[in-house]
C-alpha positions in Angstrom: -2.2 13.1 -6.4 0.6 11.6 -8.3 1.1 9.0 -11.0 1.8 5.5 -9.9 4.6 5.8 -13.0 6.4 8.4 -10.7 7.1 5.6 -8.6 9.3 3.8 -11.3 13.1 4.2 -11.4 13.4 5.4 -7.1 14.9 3.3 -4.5 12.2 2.7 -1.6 14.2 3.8 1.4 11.7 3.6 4.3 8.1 1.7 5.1 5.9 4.1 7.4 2.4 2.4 8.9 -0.6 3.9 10.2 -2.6 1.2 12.2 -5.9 1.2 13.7 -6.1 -0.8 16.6 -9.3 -1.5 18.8 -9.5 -3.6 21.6 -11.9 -5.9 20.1 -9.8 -6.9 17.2 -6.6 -9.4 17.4 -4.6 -7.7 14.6 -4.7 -4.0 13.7 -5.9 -3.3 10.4 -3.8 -1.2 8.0 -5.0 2.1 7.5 -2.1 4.0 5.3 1.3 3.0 4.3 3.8 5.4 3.2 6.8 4.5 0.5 9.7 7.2 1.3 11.3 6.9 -1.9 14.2 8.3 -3.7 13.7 12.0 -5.4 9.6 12.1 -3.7 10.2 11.5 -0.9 6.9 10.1 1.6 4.1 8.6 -1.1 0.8 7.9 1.2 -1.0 4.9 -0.4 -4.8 5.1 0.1 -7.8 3.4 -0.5 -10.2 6.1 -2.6 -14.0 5.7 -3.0 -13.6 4.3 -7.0 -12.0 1.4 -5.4 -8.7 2.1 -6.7 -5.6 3.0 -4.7 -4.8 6.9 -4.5 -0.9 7.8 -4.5 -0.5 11.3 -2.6 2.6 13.2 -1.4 2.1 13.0 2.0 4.4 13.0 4.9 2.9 10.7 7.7 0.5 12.0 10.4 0.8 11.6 14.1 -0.6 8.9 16.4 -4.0 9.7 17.2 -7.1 8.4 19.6 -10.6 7.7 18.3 -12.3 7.3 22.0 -14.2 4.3 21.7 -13.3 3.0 18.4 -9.4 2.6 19.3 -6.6 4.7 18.0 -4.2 4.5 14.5 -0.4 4.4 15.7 2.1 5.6 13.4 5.3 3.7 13.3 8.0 1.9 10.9 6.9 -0.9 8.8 8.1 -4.2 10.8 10.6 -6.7 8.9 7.7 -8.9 8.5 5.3 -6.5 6.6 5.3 -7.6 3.1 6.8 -4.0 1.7 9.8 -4.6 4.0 11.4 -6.8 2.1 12.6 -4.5 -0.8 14.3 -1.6 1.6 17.1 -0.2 -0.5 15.9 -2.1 -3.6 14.6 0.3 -6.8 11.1 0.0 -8.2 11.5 -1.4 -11.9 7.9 -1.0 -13.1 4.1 -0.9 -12.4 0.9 -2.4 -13.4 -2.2 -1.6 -12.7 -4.3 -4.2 -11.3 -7.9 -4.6 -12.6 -11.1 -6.5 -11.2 -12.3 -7.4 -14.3 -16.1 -7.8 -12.7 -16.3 -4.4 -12.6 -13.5 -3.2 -15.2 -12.3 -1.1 -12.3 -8.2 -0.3 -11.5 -8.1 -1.6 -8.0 -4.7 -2.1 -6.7 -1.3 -1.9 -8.2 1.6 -4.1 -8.8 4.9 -3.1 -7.9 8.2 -4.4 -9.6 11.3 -4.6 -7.6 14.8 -5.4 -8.6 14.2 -8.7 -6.7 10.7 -9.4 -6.6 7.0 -7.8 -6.6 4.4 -6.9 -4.3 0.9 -6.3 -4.7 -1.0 -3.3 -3.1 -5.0 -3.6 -3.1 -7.9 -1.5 -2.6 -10.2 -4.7 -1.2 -13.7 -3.5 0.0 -12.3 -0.6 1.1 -9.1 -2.0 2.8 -5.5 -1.6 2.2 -4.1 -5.3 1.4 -0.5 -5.5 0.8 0.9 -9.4 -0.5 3.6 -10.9 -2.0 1.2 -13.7 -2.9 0.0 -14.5 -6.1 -3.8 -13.9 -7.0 -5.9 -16.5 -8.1 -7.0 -16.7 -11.0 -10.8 -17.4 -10.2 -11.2 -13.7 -8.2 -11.1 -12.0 -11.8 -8.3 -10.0 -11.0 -5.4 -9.5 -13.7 -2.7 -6.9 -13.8 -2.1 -4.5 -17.1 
């Protein structure tokens, strides 16, 4: 595992996704996302069992099938995902971001040179937003 404070200071240089699609569902749900950034190189954002968000060098894994319950597919991060938007751009700073319910670490927020983006560990799902949060979920970042 690595510090999310190894992230600050490198240039994000590629999006990778892992997506579970099943033919029941309309969208696929995120799985992993890798950040190949500057000096690391592939950092796999996962959600871990505390409800926090685990940071792991990582390079990404292959497509594979899951019979019955769909497949994950491996690709590039679209130009819509959320994360594409700061491609070439250098991480300024990060802050943890806390459900103060249950004084728990759950997500982080990630400062770009133009702009931020939130990555959260939500009921065991990988949310990634350039939205704000509202104030009423009890969420605040440190």
């Amino acid at each position: 595992m690595i510090s999310a404070d190894e992230l600050v200071g490198r240039r994000l240089e590629k999006v990778t996704l892992s997506l579970h699609e099943h033919p029941s569902a309309d969208e696929p749900s995120l799985v992993h996302m890798w950040l190949h950034v500057s000096g690391l190189g592939p950092v796999r954002f996962h959600t871990a069992p505390d409800d926090s968000i685990e940071l792991t060098l990582h390079r990404p894994h292959g497509d594979y099938d899951m019979d019955e319950c769909g497949r994950v597919v491996v690709a590039p991060a679209p130009p819509a995902f959320p994360m594409s938007g700061f491609l070439g751009q250098s991480i300024q700073a990060v802050r943890y971001i806390v459900d103060r319910h249950i004084d728990a670490d759950i997500g982080l927020l990630l400062e770009f040179d133009h702009g931020r983006v939130r990555v959260l560990n939500l009921a065991d799902e990988l949310v990634v937003t350039v939205g704000a949060l509202p104030d009423e979920t009890g969420l605040s970042s440190r």
